[in-house]
C-alpha positions as CSV (number, residue, x, y, z in Angstrom):
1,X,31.7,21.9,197.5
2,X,28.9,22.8,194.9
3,X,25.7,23.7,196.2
4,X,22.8,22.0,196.0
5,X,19.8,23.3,193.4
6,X,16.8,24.0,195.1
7,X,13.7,22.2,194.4
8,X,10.2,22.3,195.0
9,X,8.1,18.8,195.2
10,X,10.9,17.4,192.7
11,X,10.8,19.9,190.3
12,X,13.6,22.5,189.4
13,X,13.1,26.5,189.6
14,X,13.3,26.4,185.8
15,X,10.6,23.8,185.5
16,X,8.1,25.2,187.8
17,X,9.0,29.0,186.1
18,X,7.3,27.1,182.8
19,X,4.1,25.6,184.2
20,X,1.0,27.7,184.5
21,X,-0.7,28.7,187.3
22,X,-3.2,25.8,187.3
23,X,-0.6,23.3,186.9
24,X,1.4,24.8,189.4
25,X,-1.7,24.4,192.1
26,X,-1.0,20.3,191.7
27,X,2.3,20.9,193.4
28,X,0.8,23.2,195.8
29,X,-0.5,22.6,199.6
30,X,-4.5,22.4,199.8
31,X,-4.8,26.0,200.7
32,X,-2.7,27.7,198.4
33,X,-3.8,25.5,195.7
34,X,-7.8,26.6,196.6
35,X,-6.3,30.4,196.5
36,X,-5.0,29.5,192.8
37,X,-8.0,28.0,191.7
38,X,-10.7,30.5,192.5
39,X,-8.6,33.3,191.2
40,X,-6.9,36.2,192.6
41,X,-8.7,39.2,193.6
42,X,-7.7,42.9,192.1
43,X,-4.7,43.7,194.3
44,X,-3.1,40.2,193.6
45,X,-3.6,40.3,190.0
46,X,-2.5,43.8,189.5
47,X,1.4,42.7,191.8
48,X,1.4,39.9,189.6
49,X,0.8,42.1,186.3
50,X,3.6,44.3,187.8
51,X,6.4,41.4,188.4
52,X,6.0,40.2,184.5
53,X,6.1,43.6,183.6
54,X,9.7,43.9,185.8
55,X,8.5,47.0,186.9
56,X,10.4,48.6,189.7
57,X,9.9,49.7,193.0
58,X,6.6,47.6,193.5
59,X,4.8,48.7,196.5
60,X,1.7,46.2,197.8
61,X,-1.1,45.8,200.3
62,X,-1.5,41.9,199.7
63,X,-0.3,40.4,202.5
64,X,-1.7,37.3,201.6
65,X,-0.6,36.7,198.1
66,X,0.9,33.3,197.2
67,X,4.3,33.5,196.3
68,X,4.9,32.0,192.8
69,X,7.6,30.6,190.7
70,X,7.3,33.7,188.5
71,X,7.8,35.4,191.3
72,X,11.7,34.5,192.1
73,X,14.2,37.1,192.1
74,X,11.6,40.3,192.2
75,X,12.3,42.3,194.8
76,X,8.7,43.9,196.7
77,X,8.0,46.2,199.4
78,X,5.0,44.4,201.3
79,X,2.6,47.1,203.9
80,X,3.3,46.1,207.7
81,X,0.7,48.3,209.2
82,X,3.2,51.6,209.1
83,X,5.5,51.3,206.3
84,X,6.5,49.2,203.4
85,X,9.5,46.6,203.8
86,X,11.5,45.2,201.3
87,X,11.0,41.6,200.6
88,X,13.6,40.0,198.3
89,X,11.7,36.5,197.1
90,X,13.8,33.1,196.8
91,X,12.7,29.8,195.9
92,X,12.3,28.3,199.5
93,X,9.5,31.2,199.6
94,X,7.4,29.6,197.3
95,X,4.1,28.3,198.8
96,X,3.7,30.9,201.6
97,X,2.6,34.0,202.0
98,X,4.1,37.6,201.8
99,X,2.8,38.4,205.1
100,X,5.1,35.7,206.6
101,X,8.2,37.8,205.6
102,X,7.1,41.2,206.6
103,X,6.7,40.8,210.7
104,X,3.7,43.8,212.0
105,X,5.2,43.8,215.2
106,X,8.6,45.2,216.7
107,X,10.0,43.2,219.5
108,X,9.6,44.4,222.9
109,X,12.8,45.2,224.9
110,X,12.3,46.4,228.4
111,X,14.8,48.8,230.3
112,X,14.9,50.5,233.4
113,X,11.8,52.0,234.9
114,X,10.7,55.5,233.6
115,X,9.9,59.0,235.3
116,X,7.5,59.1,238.1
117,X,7.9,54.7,238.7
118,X,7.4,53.9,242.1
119,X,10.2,54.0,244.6
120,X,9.4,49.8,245.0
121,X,10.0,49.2,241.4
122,X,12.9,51.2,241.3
123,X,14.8,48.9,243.7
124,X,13.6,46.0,241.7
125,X,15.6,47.1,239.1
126,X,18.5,48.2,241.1
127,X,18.6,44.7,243.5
């Protein structure tokens, strides 16, 4: 079974890879197509300047940057907060955010009570 090629609004990776960014906004959700239009600020434009110039090992603060056709197949570590995750981009990330794909938070997992607990909540756990 061949797989199905991925498009975005209709168009194919390689066709949105050729449109600019303005033309690009057309295809693009309200707000991300505002963010494209009144420009990126320094951090954005200096990731983006990295990606076309396939550098390696691209470390970011911008959360919030778009993620672009041009964008596909780079591989980014993105700031949680404590460290820098790796984010591998696709094409069914384009139109959100790298913030989306880096989570700030670890999920909480609760075990038995600790050192000095209560003698109560201590046969909580046990009954």
């Amino acid at each position: 079974m061949a797989k199905k090629e991925f498009t975005y609004r209709g168009k194919t990776i390689d066709e949105l890879k050729t449109l600019s960014q303005k033309e690009f906004a057309q295809y693009a959700t309200s707000a991300t197509r505002r963010k494209i239009l009144r420009g990126f600020n320094d951090r954005e434009r200096k990731l983006l300047k990295d990606i076309k110039n396939n550098k390696k090992n691209i470390e970011t603060h911008a959360r919030d940057m778009v993620i672009l056709p041009e964008m596909i197949g780079s591989t980014i570590k993105v700031y949680n907060g404590k460290t820098f995750e790796l984010v591998m981009i696709e094409p069914e990330m384009i139109n959100h955010v790298l913030g989306e794909f880096c989570l700030t938070r670890k999920r909480v997992s609760h075990n038995a009570p600790g050192i000095g607990a209560t003698q109560s909540s201590a046969q909580k756990q046990k009954g």
